[in-house]
C-alpha positions in Angstrom: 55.6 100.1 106.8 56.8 99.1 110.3 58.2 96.0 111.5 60.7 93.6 109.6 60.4 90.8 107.7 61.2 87.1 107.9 64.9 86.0 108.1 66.5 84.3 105.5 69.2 82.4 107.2 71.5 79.9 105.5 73.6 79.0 108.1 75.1 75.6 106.7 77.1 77.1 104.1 80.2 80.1 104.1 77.6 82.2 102.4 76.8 85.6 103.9 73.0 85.8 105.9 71.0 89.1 104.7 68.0 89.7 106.5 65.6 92.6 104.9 64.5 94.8 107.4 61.9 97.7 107.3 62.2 100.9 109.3 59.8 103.0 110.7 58.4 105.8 109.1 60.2 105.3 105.5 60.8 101.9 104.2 64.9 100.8 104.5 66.1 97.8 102.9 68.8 97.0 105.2 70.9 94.5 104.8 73.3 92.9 107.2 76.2 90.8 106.3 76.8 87.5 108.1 79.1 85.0 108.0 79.1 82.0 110.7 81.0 80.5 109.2 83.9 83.7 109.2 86.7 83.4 112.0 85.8 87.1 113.0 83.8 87.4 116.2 80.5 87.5 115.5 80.3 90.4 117.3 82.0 92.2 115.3 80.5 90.9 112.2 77.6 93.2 113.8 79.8 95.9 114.3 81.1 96.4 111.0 77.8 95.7 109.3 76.5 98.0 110.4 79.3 100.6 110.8 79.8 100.2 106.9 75.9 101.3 105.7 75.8 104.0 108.3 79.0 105.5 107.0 77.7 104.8 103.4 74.9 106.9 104.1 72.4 103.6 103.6 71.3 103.8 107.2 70.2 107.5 108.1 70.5 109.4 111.3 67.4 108.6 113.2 66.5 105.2 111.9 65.4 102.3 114.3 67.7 99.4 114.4 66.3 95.7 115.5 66.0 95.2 118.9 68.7 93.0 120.8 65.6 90.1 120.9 64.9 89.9 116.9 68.7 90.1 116.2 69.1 87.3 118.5 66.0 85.3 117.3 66.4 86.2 113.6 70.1 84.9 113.1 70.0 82.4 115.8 72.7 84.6 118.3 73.0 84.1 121.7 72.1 87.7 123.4 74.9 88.6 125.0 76.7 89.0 121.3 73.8 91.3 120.0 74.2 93.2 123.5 78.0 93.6 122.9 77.9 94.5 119.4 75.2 97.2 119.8 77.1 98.5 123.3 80.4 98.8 120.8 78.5 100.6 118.7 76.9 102.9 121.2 80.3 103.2 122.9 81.5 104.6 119.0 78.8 107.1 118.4 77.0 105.5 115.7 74.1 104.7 117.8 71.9 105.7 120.5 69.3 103.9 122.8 66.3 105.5 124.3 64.7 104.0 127.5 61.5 101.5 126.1 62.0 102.3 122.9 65.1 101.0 121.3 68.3 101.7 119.5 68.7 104.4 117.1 71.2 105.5 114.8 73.3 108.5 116.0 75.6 109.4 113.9 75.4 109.8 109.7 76.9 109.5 106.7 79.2 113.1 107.6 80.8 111.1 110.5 84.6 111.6 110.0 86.2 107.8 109.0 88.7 106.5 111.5 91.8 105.1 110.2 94.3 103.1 112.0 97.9 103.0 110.6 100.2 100.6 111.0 104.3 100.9 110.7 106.9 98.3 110.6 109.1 101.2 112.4 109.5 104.7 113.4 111.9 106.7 110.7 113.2 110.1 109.2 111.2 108.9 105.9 108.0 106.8 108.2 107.7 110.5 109.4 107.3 112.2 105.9 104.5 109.5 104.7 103.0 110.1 107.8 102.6 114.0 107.9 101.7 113.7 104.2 98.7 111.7 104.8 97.8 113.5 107.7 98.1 116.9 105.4 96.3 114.9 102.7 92.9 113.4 104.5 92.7 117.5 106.6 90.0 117.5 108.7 88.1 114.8 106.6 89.5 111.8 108.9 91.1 110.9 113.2 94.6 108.7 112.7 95.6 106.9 115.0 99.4 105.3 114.8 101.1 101.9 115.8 103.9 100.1 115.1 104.4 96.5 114.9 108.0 96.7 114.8 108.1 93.7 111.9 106.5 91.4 115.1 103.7 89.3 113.3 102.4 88.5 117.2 102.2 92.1 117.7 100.6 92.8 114.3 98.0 90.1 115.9 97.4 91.7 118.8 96.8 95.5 117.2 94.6 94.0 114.6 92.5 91.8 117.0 91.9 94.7 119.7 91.0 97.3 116.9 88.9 95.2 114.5 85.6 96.9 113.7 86.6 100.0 115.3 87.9 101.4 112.3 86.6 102.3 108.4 90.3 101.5 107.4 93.2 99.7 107.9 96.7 101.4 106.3 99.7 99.1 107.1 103.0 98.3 105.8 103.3 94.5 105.5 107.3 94.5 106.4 107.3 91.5 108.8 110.0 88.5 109.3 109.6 86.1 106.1 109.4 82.8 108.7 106.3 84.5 110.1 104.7 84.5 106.7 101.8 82.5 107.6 101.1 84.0 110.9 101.1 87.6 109.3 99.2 86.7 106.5 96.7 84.7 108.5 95.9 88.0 110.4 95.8 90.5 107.5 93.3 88.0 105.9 91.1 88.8 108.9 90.5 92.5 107.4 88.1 93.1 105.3 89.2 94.0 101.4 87.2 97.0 101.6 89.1 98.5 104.9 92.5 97.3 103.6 95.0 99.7 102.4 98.3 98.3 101.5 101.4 100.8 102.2 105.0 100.4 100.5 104.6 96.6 99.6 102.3 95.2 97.8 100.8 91.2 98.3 100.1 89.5 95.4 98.7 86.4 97.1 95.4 88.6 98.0 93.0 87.2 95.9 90.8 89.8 97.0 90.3 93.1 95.6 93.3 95.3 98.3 93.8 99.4 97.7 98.0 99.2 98.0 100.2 102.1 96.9 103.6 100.0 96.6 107.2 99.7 95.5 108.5 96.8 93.1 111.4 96.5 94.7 113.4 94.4 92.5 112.2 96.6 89.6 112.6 99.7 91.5 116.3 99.3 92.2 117.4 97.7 88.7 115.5 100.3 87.0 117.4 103.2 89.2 121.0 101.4 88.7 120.0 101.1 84.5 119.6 104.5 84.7 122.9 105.7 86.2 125.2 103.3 83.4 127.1 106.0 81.6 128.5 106.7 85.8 128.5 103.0 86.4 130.5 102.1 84.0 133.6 103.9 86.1 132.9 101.0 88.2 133.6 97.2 87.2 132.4 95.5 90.9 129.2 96.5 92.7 128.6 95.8 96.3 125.3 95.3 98.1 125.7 95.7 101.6 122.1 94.0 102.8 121.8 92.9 106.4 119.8 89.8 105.8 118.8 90.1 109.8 116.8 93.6 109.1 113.8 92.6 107.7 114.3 94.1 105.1 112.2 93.3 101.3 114.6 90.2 99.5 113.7 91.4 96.0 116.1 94.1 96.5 119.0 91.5 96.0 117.6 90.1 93.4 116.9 93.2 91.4 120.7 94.0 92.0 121.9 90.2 91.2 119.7 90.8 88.0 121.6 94.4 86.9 125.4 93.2 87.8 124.5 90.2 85.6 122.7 92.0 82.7 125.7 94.4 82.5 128.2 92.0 83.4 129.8 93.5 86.9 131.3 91.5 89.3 129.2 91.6 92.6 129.0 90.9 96.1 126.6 90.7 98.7 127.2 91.6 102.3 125.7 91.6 105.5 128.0 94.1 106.5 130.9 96.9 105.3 132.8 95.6 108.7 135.2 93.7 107.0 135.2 94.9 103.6 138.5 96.7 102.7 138.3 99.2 100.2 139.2 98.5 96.8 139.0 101.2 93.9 136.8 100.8 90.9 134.0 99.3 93.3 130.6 100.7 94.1 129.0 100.5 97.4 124.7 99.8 97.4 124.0 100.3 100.9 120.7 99.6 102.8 121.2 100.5 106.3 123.0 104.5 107.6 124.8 102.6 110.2 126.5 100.5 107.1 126.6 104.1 105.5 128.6 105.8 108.0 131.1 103.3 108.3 132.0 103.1 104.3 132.1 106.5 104.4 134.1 106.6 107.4 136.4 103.6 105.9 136.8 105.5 102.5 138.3 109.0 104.2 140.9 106.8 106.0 141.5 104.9 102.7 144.1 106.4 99.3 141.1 106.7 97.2 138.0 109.8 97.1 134.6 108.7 97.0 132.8 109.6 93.9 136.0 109.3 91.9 137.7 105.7 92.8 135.1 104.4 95.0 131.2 104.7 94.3 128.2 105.0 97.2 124.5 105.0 96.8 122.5 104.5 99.7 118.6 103.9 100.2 116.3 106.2 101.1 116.3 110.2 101.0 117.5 112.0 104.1 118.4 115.4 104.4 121.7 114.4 106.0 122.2 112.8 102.7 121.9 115.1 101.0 123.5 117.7 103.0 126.7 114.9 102.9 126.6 114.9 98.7 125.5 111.2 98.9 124.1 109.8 96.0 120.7 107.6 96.6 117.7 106.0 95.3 114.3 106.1 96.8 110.6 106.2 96.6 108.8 109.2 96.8 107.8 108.8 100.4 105.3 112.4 100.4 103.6 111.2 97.1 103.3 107.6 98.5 101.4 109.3 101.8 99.3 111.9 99.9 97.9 109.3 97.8 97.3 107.1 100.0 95.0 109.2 101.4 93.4 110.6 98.2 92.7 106.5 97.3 90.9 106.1 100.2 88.9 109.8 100.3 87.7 108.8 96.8 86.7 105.5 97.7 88.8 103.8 95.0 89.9 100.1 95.4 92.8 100.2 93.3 96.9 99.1 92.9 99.5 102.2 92.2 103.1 101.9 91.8 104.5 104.4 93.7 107.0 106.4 91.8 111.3 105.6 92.6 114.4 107.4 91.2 117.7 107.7 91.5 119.0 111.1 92.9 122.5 111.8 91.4 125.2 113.4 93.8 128.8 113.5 94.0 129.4 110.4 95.7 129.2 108.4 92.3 
């Protein structure tokens, strides 16, 4: 059957517009989402469409697409966006055009995805995630890397020149919490199905989200539990937590939750500056420079570390453990590997990522 059929357009409520279309040759029920009412460009609404079915194998290699005209005419857009949808497509290698004839779909359901990854920062640990997802996805996906540097602005800006020019999006949502609503606004732009959550989960997504994620007030009481019969050498705790560092809040409130539970006396610090080192005490420490200078300030002190003064620090290095320091961490390889496995398989699902406590001589 050629030709397509009638619109069905319902363009006075947030419902999505289908249109049924017929292809040449072998009948195709196509079906393109559309949203006017969606604060993505419309575009790109285009774009993705039909990005999705041609990477779900839906629309095959070969098969005529509208022309720019019935597009236009059929869900009442002005030409120029059918033209720059279609030219972004072209542009991607999911379509062709021949001269008189029309535009054509290129490229199948075998096209590698494209997956755009997004870091808070560059790190010893960012760097193991990101060689185990590469190692994980081979030659079955292209990466490409940014960093937003915990800027929701320049979250913004990557997400608004990339969107619809990737099958996923894998970022770590560490930004400052008074830009809550401007990050959130933007992540809320993605679609569920490309979204891929990385280290920190979001409960207030309604929507269905892929996010392989630490609990982190869970994570770090858990890891402290299981060290007592050592922690009980120790009758303070100290967490040193820069609160300028962006980094996740639950982790004081995990700790505040075991010094309580087990009845320690605790701190909380934004720095180890001006602490002066007291035996019986056990230093939680979030950031190396902090690390360096407690371990620095307990050499120069009359007690040994791991005997009169405790350390744990976050996050596996090799320097740590090459220094005998005791830490607790995520599994930063499996966290990487399966984020890639999640999104190979096509699975929309949550996973706690696994976190431990790595016992060394410096408790």
């Amino acid at each position: 059957m050629t030709g397509y059929s009638t619109a069905r357009a319902n363009l006075g409520t947030k419902n999505f517009v289908f249109k049924d279309v017929y292809f040449q040759e072998h009948e195709t029920s196509f079906q393109m989402q559309f949203d006017p009412e969606d604060k993505m460009p419309k575009y790109k609404q285009i774009v993705q469409s039909i990005r999705t079915d041609i990477d779900r194998g839906i629309l095959k290699k070969g098969t005529q697409l509208p022309s720019i005209s019935e597009l236009s005419v059929d869900y009442l857009l002005a030409r120029d966006t059918v033209e720059k949808a279609y030219r972004e497509l072209r542009n991607l290698g999911y379509i062709t055009s021949v001269q008189g004839k029309g535009y054509y779909v290129q490229s199948g359901g075998d096209k590698k995805d494209k997956i755009l990854l997004i870091f808070n920062k560059l790190s010893s640990y960012k760097k193991i995630i990101y060689y185990s997802f590469l190692k994980a996805l081979g030659d079955q996906a292209v990466v490409d890397l940014e960093i937003h540097h915990y800027s929701a602005k320049r979250f913004k800006e990557i997400i608004e020149k990339n969107l619809g020019k990737y099958n996923h999006y894998v970022i770590m949502p560490h930004f400052n919490p008074t830009e809550e609503e401007d990050y959130m606004s933007t992540i809320k732009s993605i679609p569920s199905s490309q979204l891929v959550l990385l280290d920190r989960d979001i409960p207030e997504l309604l929507q269905p989200t892929l996010s392989i994620h630490q609990s982190f007030d869970k994570d770090i009481f858990g890891s402290l539990e299981s060290a007592n019969d050592l922690l009980d050498n120790y009758k303070r705790l100290v967490l040193v937590f820069p609160f300028d560092g962006n980094y996740p809040r639950e982790i004081v409130r995990g700790f505040k939750n075991y010094c309580i539970n087990y009845n320690k006396q605790f701190d909380v610090k934004e720095s180890i500056n001006d602490e002066i080192i007291r035996p019986g005490t056990a230093y939680v420490v979030v950031e190396e420079n902090d690390l360096a200078e407690l371990v620095k300030k307990t050499r120069q002190s009359a007690y040994t570390m791991g005997r009169e003064v405790g350390v744990i620090s976050f996050n596996e290095t090799t320097l740590k453990e090459l220094l005998g320091i005791t830490v607790i961490t995520t599994d930063f390889e499996t966290m990487g590997r399966s984020a890639a496995s999640l999104i190979l398989n096509k699975q929309q699902i949550k996973v706690k990522n696994p976190f431990y406590m790595i016992r060394r001589g410096s408790l």
